[in-house]
N, C-alpha and C positions, 0 to 999 in steps of 0.2 A: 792500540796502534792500527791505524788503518792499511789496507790494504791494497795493492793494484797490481795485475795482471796485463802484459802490451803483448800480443802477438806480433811476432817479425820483430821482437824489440832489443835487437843487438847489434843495428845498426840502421844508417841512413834516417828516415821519420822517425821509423821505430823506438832508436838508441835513445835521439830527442828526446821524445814523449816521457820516456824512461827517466829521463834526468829531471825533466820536469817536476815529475813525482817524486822521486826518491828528493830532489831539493826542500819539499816538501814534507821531510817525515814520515812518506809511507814508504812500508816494506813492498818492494816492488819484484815481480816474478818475471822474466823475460823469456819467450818464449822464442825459440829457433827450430828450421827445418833440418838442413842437413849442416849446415859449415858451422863444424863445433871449433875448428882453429878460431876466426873469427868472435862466435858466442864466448869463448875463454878469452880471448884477450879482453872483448868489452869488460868482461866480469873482472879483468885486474884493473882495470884504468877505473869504474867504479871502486875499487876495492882501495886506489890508491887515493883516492878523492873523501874516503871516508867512509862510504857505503856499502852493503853486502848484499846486493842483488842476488837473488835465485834464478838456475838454468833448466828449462824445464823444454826438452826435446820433442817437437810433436811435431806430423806433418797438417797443419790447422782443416785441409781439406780431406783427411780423412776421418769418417764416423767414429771409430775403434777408436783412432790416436786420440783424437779431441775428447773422448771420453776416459780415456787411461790419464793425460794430462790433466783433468780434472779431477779423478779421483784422489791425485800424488798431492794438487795443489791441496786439498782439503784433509789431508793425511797432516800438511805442514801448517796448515791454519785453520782458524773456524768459522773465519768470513769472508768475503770477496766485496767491498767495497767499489772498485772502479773497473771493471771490462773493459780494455781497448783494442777494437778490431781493428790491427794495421796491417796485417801480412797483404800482402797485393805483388803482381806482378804484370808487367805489360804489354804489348804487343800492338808492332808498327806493320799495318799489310794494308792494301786495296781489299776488297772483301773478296772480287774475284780470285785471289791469292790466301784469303782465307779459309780453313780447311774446319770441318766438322771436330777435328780432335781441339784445335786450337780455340775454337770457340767452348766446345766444353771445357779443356784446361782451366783458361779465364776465368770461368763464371766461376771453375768450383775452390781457386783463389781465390777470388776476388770478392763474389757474394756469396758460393755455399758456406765457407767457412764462418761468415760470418753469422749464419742462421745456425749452426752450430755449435758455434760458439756459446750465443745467445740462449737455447735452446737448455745446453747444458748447465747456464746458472743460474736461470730465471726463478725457479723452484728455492734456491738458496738465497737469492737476493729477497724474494717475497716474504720470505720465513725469516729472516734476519729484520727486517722491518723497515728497507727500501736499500737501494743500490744507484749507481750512475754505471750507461751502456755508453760509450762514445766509437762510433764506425767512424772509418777514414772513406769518404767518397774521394771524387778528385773534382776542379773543374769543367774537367771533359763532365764526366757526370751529368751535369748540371745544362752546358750546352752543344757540348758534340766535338768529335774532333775529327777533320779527314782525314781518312787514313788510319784509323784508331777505332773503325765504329763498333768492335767486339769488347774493346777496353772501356769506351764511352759507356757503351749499352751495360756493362755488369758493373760500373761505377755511379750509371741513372738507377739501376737494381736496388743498391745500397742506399739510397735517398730514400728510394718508396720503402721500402723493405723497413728502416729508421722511421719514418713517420708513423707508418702500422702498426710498430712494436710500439713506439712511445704511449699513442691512444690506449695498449690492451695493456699495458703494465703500468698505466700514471697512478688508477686508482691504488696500487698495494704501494706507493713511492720509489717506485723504480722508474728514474728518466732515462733515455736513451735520446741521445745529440748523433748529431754527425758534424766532420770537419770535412771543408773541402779545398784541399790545399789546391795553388795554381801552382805555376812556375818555380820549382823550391831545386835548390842547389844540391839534388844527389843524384848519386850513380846513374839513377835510371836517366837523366837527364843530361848523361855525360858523353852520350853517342853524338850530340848533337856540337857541329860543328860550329866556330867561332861566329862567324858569320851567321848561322842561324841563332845563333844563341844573343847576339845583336840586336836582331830582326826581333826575336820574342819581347828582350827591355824595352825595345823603344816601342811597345803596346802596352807595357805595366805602366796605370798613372802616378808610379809611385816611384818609377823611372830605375828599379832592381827588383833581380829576382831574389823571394823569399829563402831565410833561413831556414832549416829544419827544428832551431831551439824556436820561431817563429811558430810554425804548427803545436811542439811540444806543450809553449805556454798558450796556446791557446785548450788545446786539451785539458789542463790542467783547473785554466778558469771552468770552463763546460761541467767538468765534473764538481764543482763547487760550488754554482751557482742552483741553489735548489728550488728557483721556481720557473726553469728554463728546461723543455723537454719537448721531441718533435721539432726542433731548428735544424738548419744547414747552417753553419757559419764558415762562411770563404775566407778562407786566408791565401790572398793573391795577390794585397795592395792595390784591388781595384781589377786586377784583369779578367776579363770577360764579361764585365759589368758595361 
């Protein structure tokens, strides 16, 4: 039985991704920060769908946590098949407005985690006799956003940071992708007023913003396609293109 592992995977992308896989057959582990009301209710709505999802509590941006979540994970299994870096969080300021803590925050969501992550399975995915690493960039990432440039800057991070690991882990068959979602219909994007939220579709060529089972299946091809490794694939219907 294969395996997968979604950080931030109990709701919004995250839950997605989750479903994607587990539609698929694998035994999937979902990882959450604090909001275990939330992580339990995902885990009955999977539960009611047929599936038995795992809840594994870790805060992904600290050293300690992400290394205790890994030892648990590998206590309950003896492989790690699919890595997915989602946990992410973001932040809307002018930079004059942004502050030294907010900018560390960011990064250590957004990319430390995911070097950590990384870090802590690579040794297992080698030994196992390849793996698939899939990070979540964003748009921004890719071209910038006003207003966003701490958010943009640690989501460009996760591109380069994806490419470099691809190159040093292709030879043992360990790919690592990145997705980078645009305009996708959750929470984080739920501040934004109708009228912006207009303004955003009528720049998508695809003329609607993206689902989050949208990024999920795309995750899910990424990790299955096994001569695919060091890509960005945008899932935005064209926007910022």
């Amino acid at each position: 039985m294969k395996t997968a592992l979604v950080t931030g995977g109990t709701k919004g992308i995250g839950k997605a991704i989750a479903l994607a896989f587990l539609k698929r057959g694998y035994e999937v582990v979902l990882n959450y920060r604090s909001d275990e009301r939330t992580a339990l209710a995902t885990q009955d709505e999977f539960n009611m769908l047929g599936y038995c999802p795992v809840l594994l509590r870790a805060d992904v941006s600290d050293e300690a946590q992400v290394k205790g979540m890994f030892r648990e994970f590998f206590s309950i299994y003896n492989r790690l098949d699919v890595l997915v870096n989602n946990a992410g969080i973001s932040l809307v300021k002018v930079i004059q407005d942004t502050t030294s803590a907010d900018w560390n925050r960011i990064f250590d969501v957004n990319a430390k985690s995911q070097f950590l992550c990384c870090r802590e399975v690579a040794n297992k995915m080698i030994f196992q006799g390849g793996g698939s690493i899939i990070n979540v960039s964003s748009i921004w990432g890719e071209v910038g956003a006003s207003c966003e440039v701490a958010y943009s800057a640690s989501k460009g991070a996760v591109i380069a940071f994806t490419k470099a690991l691809a190159k040093e882990l292709a030879p043992s068959n360990v790919r690592v992708n990145c997705v980078s979602p645009g305009v996708i219909d959750t929470a984080m994007n739920a501040k934004l007023s109708g009228e912006e939220m207009e303004e955003l579709i009528s720049t998508v060529p695809m003329n609607r913003i993206g689902s989050p089972d949208d990024v999920g299946e795309a995750c899910a091809w990424l990790s299955e396609s096994p001569y695919i490794t060091g890509e960005v694939l945008s899932v935005g219907g064209g926007f910022g293109k």
